[in-house]
N, C-alpha and C positions, 0 to 999 in steps of 0.2 A: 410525756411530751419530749423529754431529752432522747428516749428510746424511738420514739416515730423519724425524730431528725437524726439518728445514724442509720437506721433502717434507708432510708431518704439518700444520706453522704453515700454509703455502700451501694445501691440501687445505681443511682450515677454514676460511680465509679466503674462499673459492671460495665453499663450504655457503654461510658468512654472506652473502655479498654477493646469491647467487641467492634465497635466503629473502627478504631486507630486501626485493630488488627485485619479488617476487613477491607480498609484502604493500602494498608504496606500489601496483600494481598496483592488489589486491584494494582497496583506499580509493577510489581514482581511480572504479573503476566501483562502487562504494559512492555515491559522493559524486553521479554521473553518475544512480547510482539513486534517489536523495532528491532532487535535485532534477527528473525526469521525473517525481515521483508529486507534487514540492508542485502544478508546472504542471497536474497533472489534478485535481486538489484546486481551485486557482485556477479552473481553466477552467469545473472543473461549478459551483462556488459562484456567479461568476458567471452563467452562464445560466438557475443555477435561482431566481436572484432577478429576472432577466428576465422570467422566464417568472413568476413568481410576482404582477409587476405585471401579464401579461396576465388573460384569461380562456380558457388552453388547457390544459385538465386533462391531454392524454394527453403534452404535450410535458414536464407542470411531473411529472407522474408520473417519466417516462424519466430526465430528471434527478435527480430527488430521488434513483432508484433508485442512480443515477452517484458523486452528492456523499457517497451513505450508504457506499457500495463503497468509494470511493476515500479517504475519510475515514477507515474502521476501517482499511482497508488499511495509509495509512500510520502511525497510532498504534501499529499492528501490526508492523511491521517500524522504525519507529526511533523510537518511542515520542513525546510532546507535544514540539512544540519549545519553546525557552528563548530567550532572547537577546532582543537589538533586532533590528530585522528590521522590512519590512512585511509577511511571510509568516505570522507569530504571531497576528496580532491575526484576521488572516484564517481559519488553518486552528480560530481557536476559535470563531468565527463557523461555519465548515463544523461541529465537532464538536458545536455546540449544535442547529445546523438537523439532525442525522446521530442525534445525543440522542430531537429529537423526533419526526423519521421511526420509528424501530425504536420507540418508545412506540406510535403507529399501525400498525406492520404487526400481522399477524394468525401467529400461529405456526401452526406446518401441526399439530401436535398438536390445536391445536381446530379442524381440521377435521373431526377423528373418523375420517378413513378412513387404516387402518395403510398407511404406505408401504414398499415392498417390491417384488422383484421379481418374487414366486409371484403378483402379479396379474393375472387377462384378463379380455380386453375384446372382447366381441361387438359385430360390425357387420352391421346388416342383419337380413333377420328368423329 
């Protein structure tokens, strides 16, 4: 009897340890994933304000399109950051310039043609 209940304690302790280890895991690349998406955050914020002192519409578009993606992305997945940081002050910078992108896009609703897959398209005469 005494032998079945460490058999038992051991058994458990085994579960606990591969879980715990399996979660610090699941953080690690958590943590690996928040910081590749602030880096794309960072990276298009910058270029689109680059690009925003030039005069290159299709490059300051391509970005915008970038900062807007990768901006809802990450409020998306791990919500506004807090803290001190100089990543905070930045990614509110990207969500303001991301705020007034989507004010400017055009919803495909007012484009008026229903989207779907029963549509064709003739080429030629």
């Amino acid at each position: 009897m005494r032998s079945a209940f460490v058999i038992f304690v051991a058994v458990a302790l085994c579960a606990c340890f591969v879980c715990y280890s399996l979660g610090y895991r699941s953080g690690i690349k958590q943590s690996r994933l928040e910081e590749d998406q602030r880096g794309l955050v960072v990276l298009s914020l910058t270029g689109y304000k680059e690009a925003e002192a030039t005069n290159w519409p299709k490059v300051k578009s391509l970005l915008a399109t970038e900062l807007f993606g990768f901006t809802r992305d990450y409020e998306r997945r791990f919500g506004a950051p807090t803290g001190a940081g100089n990543f905070v002050p930045r990614f509110y910078e990207a969500k303001g310039i991301a705020d007034r992108i989507e004010k400017e896009m055009v919803p495909l609703s007012a484009l008026g043609v229903p989207l779907g897959s029963n549509g064709t398209a003739k080429f030629g005469n």
